[in-house]
N, CA, C and O atoms as a DFTB+ gen file, in Angstrom:
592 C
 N C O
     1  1      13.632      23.907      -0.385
     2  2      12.719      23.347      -1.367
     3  2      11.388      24.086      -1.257
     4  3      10.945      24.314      -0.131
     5  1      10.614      24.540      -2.511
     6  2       9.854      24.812      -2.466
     7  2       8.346      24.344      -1.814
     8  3       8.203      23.150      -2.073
     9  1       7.530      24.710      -1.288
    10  2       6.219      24.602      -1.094
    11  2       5.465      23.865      -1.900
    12  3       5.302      24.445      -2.974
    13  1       5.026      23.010      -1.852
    14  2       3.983      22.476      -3.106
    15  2       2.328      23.007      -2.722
    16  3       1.704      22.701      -1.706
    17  1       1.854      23.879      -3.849
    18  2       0.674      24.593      -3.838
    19  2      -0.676      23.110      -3.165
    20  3      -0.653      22.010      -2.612
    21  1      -1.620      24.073      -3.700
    22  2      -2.519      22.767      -3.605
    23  2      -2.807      22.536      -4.592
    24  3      -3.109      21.369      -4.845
    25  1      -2.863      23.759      -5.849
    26  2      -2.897      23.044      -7.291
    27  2      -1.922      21.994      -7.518
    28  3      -2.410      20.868      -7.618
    29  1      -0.603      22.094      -7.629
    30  2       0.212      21.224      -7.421
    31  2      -0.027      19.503      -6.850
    32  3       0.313      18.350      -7.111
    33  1      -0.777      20.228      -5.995
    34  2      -1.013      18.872      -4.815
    35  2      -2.108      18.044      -5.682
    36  3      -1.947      16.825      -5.752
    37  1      -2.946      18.494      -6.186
    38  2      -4.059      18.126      -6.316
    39  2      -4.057      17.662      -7.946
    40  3      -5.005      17.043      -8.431
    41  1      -2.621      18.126      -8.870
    42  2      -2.768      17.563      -9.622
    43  2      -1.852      16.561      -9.784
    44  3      -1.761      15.914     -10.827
    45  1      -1.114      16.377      -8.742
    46  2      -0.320      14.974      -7.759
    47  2      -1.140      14.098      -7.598
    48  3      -0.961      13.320      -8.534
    49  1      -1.993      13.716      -6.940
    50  2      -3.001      13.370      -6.400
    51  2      -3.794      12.556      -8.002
    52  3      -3.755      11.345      -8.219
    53  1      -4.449      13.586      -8.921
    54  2      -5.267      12.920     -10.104
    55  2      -4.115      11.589     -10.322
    56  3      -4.338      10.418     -10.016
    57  1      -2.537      12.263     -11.083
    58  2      -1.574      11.702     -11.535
    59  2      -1.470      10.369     -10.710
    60  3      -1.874       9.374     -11.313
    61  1      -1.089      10.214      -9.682
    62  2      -1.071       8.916      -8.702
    63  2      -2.258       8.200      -8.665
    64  3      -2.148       6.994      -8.443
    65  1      -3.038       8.524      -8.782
    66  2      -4.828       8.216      -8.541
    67  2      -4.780       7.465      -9.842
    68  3      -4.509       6.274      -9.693
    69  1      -5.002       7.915     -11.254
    70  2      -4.954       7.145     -11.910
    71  2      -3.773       6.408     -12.547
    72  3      -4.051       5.585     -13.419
    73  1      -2.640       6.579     -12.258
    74  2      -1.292       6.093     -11.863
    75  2      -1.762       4.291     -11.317
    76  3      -1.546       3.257     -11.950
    77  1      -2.506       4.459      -9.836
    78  2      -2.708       3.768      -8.827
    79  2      -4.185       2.552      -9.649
    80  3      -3.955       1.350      -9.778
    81  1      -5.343       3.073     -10.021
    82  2      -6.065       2.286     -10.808
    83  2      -5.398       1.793     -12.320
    84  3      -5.747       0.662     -12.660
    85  1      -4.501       2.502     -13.237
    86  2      -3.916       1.725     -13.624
    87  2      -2.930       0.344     -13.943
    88  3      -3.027      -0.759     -14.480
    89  1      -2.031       1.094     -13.310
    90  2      -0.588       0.635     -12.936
    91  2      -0.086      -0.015     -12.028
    92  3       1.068      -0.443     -12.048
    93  1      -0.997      -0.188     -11.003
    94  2      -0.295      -0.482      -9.646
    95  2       1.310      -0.648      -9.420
    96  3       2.162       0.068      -8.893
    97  1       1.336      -2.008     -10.103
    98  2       2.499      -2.589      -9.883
    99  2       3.673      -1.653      -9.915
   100  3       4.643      -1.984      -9.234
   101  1       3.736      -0.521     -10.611
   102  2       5.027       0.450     -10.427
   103  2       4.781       0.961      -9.362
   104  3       5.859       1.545      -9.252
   105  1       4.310       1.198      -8.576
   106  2       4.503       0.986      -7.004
   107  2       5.597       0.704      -5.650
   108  3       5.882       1.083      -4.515
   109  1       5.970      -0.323      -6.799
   110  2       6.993      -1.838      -5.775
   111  2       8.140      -0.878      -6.230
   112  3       9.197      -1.357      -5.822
   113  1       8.269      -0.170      -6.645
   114  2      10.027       0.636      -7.497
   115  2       9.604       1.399      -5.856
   116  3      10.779       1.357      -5.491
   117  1       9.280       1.685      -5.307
   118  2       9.045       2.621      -4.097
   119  2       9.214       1.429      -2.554
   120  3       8.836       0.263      -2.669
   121  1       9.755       1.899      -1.342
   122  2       9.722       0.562      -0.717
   123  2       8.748       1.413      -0.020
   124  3       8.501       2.617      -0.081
   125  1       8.102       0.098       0.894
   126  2       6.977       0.238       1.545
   127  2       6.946       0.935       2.435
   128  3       5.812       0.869       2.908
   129  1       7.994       2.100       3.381
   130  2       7.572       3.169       4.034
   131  2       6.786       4.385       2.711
   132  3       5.823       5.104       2.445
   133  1       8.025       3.896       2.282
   134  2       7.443       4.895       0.959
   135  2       6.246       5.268       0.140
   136  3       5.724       6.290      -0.304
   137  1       6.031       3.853       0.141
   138  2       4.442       3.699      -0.496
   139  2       3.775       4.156       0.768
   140  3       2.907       5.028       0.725
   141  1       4.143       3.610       1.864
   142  2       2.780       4.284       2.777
   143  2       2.683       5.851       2.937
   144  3       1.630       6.199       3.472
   145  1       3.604       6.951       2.572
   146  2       3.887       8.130       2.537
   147  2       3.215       8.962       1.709
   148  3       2.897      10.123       1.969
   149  1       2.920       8.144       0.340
   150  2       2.320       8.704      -0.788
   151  2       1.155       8.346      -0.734
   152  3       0.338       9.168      -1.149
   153  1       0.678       7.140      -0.265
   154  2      -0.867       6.552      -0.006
   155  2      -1.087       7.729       0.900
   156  3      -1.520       8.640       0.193
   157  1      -1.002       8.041       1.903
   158  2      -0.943       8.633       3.213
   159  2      -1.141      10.194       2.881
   160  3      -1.980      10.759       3.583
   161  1      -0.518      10.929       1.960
   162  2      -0.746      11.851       1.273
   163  2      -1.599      12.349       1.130
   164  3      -2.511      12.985       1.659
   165  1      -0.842      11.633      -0.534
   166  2      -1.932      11.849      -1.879
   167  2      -3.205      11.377      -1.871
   168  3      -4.155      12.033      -2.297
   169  1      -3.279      10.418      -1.471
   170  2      -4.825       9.922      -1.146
   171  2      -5.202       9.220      -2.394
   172  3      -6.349       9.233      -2.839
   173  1      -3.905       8.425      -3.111
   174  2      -3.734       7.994      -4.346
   175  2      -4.868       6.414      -4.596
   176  3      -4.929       5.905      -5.716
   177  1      -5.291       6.102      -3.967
   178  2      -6.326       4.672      -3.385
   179  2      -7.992       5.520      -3.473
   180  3      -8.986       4.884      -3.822
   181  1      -8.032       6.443      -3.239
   182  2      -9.072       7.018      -2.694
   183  2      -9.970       7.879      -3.935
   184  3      -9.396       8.110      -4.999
   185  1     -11.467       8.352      -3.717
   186  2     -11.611       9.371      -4.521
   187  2     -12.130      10.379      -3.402
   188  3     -13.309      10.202      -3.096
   189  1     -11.620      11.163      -2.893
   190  2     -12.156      12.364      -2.549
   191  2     -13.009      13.479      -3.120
   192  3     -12.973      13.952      -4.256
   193  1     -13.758      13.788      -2.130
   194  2     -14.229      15.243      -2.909
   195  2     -13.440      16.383      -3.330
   196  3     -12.487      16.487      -2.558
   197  1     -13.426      17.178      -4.118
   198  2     -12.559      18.115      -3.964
   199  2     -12.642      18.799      -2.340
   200  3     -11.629      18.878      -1.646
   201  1     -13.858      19.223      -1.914
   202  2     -13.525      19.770      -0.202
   203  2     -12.983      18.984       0.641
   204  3     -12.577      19.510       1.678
   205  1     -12.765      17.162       0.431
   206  2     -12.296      16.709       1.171
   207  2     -10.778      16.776       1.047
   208  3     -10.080      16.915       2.051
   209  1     -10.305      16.686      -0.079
   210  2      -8.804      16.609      -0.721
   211  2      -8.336      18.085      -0.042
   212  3      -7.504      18.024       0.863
   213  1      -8.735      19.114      -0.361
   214  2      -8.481      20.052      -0.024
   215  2      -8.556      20.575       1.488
   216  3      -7.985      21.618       1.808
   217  1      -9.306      19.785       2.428
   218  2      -8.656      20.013       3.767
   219  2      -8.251      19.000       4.475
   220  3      -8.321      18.997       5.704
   221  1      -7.701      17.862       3.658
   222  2      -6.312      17.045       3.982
   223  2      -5.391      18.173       3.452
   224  3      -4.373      18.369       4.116
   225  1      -5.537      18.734       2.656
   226  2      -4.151      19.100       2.303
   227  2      -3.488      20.273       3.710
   228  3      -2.421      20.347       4.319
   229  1      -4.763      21.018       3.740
   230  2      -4.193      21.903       4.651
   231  2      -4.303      21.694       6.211
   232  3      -3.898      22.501       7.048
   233  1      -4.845      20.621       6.441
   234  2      -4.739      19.962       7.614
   235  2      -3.240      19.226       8.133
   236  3      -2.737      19.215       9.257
   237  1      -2.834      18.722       7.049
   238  2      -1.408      18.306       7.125
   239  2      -0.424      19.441       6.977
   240  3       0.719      19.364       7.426
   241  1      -1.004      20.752       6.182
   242  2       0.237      21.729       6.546
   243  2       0.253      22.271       7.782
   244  3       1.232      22.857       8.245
   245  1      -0.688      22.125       8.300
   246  2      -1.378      23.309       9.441
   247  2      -0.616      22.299      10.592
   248  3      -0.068      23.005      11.439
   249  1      -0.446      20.964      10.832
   250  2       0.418      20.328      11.621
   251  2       2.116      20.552      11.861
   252  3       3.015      20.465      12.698
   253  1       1.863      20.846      10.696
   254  2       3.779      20.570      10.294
   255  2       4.218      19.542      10.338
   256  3       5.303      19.447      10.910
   257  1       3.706      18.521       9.868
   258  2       3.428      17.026       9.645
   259  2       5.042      16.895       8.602
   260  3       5.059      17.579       7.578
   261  1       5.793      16.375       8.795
   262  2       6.755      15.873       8.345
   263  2       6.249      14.936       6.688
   264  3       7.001      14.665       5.752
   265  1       5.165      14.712       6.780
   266  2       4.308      13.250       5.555
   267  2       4.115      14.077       4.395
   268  3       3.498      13.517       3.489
   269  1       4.508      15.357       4.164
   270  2       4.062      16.017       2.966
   271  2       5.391      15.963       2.456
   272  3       5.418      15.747       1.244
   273  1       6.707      16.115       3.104
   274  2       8.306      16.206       2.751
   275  2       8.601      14.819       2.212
   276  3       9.011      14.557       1.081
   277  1       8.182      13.519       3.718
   278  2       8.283      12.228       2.894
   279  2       7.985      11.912       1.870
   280  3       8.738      11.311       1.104
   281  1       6.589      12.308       1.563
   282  2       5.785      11.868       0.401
   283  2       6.303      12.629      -0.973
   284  3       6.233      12.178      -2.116
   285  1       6.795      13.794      -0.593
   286  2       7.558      14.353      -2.018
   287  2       8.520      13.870      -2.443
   288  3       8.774      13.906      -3.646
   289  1       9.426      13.200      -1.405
   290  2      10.857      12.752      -1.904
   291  2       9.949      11.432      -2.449
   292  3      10.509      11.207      -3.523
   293  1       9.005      10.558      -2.340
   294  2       9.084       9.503      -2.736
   295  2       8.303       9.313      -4.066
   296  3       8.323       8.418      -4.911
   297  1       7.559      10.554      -3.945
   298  2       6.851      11.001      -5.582
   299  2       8.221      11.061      -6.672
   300  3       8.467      10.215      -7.532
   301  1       8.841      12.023      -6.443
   302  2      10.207      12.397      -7.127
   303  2      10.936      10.267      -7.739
   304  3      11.243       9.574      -8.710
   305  1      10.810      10.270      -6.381
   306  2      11.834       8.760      -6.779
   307  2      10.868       8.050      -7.137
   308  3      11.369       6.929      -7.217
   309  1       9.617       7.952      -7.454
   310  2       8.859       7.309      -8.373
   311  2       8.864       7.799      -9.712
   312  3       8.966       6.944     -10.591
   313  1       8.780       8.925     -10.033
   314  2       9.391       9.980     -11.255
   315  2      10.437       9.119     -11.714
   316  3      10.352       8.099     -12.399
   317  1      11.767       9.881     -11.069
   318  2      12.964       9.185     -11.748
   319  2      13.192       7.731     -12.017
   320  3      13.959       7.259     -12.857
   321  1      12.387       7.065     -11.152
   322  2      12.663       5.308     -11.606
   323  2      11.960       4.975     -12.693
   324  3      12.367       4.175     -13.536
   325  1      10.784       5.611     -12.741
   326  2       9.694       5.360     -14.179
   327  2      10.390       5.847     -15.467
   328  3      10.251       5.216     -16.515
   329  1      11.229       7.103     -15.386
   330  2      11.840       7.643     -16.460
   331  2      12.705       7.067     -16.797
   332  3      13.171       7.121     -17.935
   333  1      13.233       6.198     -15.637
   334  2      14.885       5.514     -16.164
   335  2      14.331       4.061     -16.637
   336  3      15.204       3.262     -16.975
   337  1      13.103       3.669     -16.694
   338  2      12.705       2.629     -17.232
   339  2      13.127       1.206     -17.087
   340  3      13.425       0.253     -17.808
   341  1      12.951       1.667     -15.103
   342  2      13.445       0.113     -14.451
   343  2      11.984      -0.623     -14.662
   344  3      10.863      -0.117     -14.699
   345  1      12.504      -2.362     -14.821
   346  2      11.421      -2.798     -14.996
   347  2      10.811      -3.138     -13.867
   348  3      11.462      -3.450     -12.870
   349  1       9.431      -3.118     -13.889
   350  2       8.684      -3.719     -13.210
   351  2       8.520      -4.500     -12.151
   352  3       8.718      -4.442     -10.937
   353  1       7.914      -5.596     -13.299
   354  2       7.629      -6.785     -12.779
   355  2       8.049      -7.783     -13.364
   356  3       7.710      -7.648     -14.540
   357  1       8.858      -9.170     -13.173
   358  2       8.943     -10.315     -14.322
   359  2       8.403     -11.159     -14.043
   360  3       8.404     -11.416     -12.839
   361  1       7.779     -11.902     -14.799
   362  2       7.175     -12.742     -14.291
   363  2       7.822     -14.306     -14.909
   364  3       7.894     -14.645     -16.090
   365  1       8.199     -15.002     -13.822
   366  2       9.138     -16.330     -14.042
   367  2       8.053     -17.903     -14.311
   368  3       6.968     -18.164     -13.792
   369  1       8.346     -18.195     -14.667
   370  2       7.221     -19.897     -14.499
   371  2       8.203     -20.336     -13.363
   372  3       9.070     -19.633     -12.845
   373  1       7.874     -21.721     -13.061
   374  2       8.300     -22.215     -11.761
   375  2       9.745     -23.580     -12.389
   376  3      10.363     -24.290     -11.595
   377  1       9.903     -23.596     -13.571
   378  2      10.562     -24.300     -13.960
   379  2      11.899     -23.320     -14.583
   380  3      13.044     -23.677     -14.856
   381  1      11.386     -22.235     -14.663
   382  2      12.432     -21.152     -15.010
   383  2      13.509     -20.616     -13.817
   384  3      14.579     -20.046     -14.032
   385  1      12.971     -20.934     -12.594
   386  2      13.123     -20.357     -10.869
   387  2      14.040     -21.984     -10.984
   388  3      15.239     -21.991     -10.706
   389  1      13.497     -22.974     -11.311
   390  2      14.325     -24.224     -11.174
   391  2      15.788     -23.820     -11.828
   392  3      16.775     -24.094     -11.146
   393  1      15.926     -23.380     -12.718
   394  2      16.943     -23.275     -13.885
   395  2      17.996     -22.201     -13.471
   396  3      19.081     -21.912     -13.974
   397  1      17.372     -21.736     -12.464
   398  2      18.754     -20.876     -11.851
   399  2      18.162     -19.306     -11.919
   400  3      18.685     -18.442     -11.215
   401  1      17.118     -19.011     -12.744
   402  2      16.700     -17.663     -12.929
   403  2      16.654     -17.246     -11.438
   404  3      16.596     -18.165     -10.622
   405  1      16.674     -15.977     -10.987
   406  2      16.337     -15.384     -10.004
   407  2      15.091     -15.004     -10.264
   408  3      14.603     -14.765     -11.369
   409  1      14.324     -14.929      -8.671
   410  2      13.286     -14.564      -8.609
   411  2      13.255     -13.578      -7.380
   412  3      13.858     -13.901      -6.356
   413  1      12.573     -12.389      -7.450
   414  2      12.679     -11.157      -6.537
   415  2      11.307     -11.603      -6.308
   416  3      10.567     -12.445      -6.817
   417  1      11.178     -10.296      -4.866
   418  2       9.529     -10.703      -4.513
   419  2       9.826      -9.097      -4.075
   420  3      10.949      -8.769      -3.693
   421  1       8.746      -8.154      -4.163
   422  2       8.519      -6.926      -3.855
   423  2       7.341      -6.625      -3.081
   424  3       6.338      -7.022      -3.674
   425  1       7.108      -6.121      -2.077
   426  2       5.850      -5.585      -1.568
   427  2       4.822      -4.478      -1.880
   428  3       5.187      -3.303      -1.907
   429  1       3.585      -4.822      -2.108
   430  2       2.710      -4.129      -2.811
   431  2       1.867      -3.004      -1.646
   432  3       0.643      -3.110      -1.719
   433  1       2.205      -2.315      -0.956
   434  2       1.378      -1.673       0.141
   435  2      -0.188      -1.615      -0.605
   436  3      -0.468      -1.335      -1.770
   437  1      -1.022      -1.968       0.467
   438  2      -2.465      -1.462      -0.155
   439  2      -3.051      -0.882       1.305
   440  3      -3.071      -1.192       2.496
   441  1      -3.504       0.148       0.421
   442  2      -3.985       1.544       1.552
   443  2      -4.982       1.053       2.489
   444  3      -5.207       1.470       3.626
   445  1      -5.782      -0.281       1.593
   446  2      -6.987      -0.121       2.261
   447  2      -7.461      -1.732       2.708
   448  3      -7.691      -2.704       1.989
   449  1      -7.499      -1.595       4.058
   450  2      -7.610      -3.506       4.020
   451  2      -8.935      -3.869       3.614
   452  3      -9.978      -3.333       3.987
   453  1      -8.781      -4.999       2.671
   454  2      -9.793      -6.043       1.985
   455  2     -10.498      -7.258       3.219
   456  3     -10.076      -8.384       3.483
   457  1     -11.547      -6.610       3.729
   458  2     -12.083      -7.531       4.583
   459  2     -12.915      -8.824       4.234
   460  3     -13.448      -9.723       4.884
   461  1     -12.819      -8.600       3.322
   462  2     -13.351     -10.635       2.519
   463  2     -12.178     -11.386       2.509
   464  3     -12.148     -12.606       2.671
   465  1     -11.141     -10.617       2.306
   466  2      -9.727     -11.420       2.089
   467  2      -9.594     -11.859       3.470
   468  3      -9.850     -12.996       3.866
   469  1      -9.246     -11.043       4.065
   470  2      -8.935     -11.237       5.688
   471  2      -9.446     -12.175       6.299
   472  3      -8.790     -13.128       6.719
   473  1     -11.278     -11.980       6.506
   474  2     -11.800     -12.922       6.853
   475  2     -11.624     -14.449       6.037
   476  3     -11.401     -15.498       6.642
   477  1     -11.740     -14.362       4.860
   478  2     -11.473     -15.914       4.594
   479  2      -9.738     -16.515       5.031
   480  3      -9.373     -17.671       5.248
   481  1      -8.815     -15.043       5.046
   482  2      -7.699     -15.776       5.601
   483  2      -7.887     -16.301       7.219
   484  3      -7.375     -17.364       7.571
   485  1      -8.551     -15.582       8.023
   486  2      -8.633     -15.755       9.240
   487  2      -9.509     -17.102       9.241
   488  3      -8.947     -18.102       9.686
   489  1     -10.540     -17.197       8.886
   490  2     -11.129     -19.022       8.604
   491  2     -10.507     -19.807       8.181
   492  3     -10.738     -20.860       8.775
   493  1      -9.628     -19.942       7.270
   494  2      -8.549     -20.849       6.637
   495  2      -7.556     -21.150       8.178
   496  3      -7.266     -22.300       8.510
   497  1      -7.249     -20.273       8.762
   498  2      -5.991     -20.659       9.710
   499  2      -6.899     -21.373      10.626
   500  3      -6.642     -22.511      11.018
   501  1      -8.258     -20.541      11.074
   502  2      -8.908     -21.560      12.531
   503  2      -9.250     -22.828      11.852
   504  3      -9.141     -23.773      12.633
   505  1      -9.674     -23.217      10.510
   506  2      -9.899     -24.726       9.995
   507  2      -8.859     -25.353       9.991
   508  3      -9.008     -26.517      10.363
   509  1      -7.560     -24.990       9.647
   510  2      -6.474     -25.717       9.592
   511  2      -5.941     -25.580      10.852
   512  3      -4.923     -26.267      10.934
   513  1      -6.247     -24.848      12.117
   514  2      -5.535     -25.143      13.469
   515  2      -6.737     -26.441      14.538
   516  3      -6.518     -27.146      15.524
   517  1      -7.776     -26.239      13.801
   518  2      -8.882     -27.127      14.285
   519  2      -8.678     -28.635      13.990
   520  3      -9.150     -29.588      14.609
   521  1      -7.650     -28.634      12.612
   522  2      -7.255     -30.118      11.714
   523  2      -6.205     -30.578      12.985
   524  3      -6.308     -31.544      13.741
   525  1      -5.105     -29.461      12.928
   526  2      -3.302     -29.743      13.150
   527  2      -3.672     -29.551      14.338
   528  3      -3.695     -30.695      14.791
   529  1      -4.032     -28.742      15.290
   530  2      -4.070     -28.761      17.175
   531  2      -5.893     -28.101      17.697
   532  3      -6.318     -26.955      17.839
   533  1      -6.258     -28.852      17.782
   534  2      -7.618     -28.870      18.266
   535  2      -7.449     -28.758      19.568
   536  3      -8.393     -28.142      20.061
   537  1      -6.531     -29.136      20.466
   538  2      -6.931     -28.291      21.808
   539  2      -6.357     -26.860      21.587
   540  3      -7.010     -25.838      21.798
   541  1      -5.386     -26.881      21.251
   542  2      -5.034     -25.491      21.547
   543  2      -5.780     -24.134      20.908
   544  3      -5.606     -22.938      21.139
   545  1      -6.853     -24.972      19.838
   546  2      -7.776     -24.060      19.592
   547  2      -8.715     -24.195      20.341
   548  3      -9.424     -23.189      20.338
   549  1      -9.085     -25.031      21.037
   550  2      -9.982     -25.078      21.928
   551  2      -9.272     -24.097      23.435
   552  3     -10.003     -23.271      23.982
   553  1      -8.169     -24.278      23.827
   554  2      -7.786     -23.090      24.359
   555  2      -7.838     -21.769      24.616
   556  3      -8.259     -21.092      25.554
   557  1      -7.030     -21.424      23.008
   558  2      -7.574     -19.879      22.367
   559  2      -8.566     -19.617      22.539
   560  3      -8.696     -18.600      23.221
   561  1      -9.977     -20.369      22.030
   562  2     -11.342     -19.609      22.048
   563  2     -11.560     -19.558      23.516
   564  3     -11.812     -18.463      24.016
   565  1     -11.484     -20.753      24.359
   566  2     -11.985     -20.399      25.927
   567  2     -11.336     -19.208      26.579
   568  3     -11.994     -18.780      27.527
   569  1     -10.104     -18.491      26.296
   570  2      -9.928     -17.200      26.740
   571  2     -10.278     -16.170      26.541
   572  3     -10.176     -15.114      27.165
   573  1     -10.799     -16.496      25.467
   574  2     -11.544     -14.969      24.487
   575  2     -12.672     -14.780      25.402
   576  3     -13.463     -15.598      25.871
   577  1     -12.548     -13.331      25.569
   578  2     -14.152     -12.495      26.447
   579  2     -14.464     -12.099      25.283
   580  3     -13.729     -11.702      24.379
   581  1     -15.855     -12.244      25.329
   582  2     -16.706     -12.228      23.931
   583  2     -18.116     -10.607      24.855
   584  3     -18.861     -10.656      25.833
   585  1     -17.882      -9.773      24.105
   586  2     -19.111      -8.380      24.939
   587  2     -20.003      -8.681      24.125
   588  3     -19.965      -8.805      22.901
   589  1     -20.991      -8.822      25.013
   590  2     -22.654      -8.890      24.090
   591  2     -23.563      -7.836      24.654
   592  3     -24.700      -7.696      24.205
């Protein structure tokens, strides 16, 4: 198989990029090693400079990094699934899921963790372990070494 240039690369990269602010959801046609291969890449989440794009690119050849081969086969099979015009996403109501419809669930990789999300998930669990077992959160925290 051929080499992919960096023109190539780089107009991989736009394509997924705004692929990625569009579209997301065609994504999930890719499973999640996969998605992390092309995130990992292409840098499809990201805006780089052109000097930055351009010595990821050759930083990963200059390794012999196996993530440029992954990431092509999974570009390709994002290609062919978009062309063959598998769907998406469906979206069911909850009385439709009653009725026998199937409902799939797909994983959305995101490149980049959302630390507002996190943190309010991480407060949600210590309020609700503070409700349901209050010693054992009182536990947890007394082991924690806290560096000041």
């Amino acid at each position: 198989m051929p080499r992919v240039t960096y023109e190539i690369y780089h107009q991989r990269h736009l394509q997924l990029r705004q692929l990625w602010n569009e579209r997301q959801g065609v994504f999930v046609l890719l499973d999640p090693k996969e998605q992390w291969a092309v995130h990992e890449y292409f840098l499809c989440a990201d805006r780089p400079t052109e000097t930055e794009l351009h010595a990821h690119y050759v930083t990963l050849k200059v390794e012999g990094s196996s993530l440029p081969h992954r990431a092509g086969k999974a570009y390709a099979e994002l290609g062919r699934r978009l062309q063959a015009g598998r769907p998406v996403q469906k979206v069911y109501a909850a009385s439709d899921v009653n009725k026998g419809k199937v409902l799939s669930l797909r994983p959305l990789v995101q490149p980049r963790i959302d630390l507002d999300a996190y943190v309010t998930t991480s407060m949600q669990i210590v309020d609700r372990l503070a409700i349901e077992d209050p010693d054992r959160l009182r536990e947890m925290t007394r082991n924690q070494k806290l560096d000041r």
